[in-house]
C-alpha positions in Angstrom: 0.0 0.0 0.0 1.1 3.7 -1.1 1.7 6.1 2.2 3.2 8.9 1.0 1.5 11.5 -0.6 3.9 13.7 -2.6 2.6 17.1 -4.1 4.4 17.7 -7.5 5.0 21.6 -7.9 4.0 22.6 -11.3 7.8 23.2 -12.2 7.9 18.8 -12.4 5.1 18.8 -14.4 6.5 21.6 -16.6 9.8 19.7 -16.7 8.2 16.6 -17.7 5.8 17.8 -20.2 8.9 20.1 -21.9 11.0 16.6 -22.0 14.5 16.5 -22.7 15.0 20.4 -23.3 14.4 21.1 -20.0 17.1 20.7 -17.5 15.1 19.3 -14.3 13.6 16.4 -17.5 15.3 14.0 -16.1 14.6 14.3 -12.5 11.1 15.1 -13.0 10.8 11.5 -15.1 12.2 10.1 -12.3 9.4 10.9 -10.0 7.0 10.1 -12.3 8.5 7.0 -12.6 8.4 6.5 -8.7 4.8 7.5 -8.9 3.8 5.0 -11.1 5.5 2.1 -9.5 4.1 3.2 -5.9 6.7 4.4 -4.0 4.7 7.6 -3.6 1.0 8.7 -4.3 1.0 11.6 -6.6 -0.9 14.9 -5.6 -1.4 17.3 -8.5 -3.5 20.6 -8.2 -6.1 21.8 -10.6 -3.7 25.1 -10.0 -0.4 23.1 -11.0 -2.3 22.2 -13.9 -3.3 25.9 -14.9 0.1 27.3 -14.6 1.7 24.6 -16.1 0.1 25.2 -19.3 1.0 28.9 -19.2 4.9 28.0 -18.4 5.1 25.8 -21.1 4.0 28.2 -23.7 6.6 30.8 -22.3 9.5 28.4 -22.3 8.5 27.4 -26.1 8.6 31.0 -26.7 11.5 31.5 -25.6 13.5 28.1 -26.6 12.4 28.2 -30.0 14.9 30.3 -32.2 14.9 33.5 -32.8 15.6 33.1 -36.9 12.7 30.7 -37.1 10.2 32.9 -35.7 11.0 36.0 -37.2 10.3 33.7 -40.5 7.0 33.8 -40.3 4.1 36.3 -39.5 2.6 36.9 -36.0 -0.4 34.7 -37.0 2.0 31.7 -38.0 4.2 32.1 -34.5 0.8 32.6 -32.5 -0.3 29.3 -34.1 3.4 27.2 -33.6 3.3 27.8 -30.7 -0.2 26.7 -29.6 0.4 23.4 -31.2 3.6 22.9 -30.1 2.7 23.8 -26.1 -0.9 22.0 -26.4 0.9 18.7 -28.0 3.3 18.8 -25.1 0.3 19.9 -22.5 -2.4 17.0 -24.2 0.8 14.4 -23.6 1.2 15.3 -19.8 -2.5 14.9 -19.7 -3.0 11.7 -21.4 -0.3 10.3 -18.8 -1.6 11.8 -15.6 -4.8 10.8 -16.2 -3.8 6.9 -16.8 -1.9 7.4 -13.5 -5.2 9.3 -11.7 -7.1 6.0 -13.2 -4.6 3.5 -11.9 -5.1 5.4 -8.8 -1.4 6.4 -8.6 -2.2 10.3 -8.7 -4.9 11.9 -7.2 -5.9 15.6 -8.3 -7.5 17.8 -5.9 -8.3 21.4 -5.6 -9.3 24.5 -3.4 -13.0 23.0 -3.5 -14.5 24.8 -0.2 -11.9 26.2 1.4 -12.3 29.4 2.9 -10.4 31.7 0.4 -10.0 34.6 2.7 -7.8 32.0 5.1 -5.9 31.1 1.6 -5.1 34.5 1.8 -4.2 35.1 5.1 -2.0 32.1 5.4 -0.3 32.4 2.1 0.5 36.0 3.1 2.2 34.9 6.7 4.5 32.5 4.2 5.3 34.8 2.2 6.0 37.5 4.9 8.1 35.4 6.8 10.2 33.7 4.1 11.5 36.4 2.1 13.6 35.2 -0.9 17.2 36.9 -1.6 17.9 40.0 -3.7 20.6 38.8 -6.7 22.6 40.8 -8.7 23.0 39.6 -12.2 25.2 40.6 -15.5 23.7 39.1 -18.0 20.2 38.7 -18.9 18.6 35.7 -18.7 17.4 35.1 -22.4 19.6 36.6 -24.2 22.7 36.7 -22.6 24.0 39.8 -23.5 25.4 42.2 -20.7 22.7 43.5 -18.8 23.9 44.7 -15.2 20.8 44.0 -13.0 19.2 42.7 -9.4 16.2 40.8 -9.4 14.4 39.2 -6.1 14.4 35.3 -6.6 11.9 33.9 -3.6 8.6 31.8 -3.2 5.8 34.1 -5.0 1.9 34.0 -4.5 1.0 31.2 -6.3 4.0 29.1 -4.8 3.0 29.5 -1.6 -0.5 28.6 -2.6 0.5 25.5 -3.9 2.5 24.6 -0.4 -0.4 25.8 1.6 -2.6 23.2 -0.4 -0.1 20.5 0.0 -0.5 21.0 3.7 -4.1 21.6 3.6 -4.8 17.8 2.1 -1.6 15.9 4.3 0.9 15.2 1.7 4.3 14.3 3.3 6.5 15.3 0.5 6.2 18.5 -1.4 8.6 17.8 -4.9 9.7 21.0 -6.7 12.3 22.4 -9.0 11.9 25.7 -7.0 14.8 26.8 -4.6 13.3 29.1 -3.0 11.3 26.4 -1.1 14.0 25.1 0.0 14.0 26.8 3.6 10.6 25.7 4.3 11.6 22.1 4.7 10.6 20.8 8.2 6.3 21.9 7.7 6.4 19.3 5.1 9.6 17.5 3.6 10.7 19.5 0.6 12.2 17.8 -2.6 14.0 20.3 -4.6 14.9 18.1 -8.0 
């Protein structure tokens, strides 16, 4: 019998959906894997779900090079990239929802919970974990020069997800986030 729940952070699903061109693929895979043998019992969130649709399309966006989308018009990108991030999306479906029927993963949601308490809790965890303030030299997607600080941290909709994951009893919250990192000890926190 499966008794550890473990709450997969939409960054595994985005991982996993994205395959091999992301770096956390093969990590993410793994705990799939794990999931579907039964060391673990899968949580995913309606919410996971959401935003992991919206992260693929991003990464696409910005994976896919630049030559080959200036190619074509802002119709022909708009429409590459749907079908790329919905074939990608519509795979990670089809395979959580053989797992969800084989009872491996269970998806839940906010269904009545007070959202006002959401609120209130997510905005203690977010008040008392502040994130770190980074100075970088290069920017992120293109890598040219680009002196800069940003705040890397937990955000709103990452502490929602951890507040759900403690909401429904999951023992393991699984993430390719860092900045959760520190909040290991109110559940066990696997950063992949």
């Amino acid at each position: 019998m499966i008794s550890l729940k473990a709450y997969m952070d939409a960054g595994v699903l985005v991982a996993y959906g994205l395959g091999h061109v992301d770096v956390h693929y093969p990590n993410a895979k793994r705990i799939i894997d794990e999931i579907t043998e039964g060391k673990y019992r899968g949580v995913i969130s309606v919410l996971s779900l959401l935003e992991t649709m919206d992260v693929i399309r991003k990464r696409l966006v910005s994976q896919t090079p630049k030559d080959f989308l200036d190619a074509r018009s802002d119709l022909q990108r708009k429409e590459f990239i749907r079908q790329e991030s919905e074939k990608r999306y519509n795979a990670l479906i089809d395979n959580l929802t053989k797992a969800a029927k084989a009872k491996k993963i269970i998806i839940v949601d906010f269904d009545g919970v007070n959202i006002a308490e959401v609120l209130t809790i997510c905005n203690d965890l977010l008040s008392n974990n502040f994130g770190d303030i980074r100075f970088f030299n290069r920017c992120w997607l293109c890598r040219r020069r680009y002196d800069h600080y940003e705040y890397k941290g937990i955000g709103p909709v990452d502490a929602m997800h951890f507040d759900l994951a403690k909401r429904i009893h999951c023992d393991l919250f699984i993430t390719t986030d860092k900045g959760f990192s520190g909040l290991d000890g109110q559940i066990a926190v696997s950063v992949i």
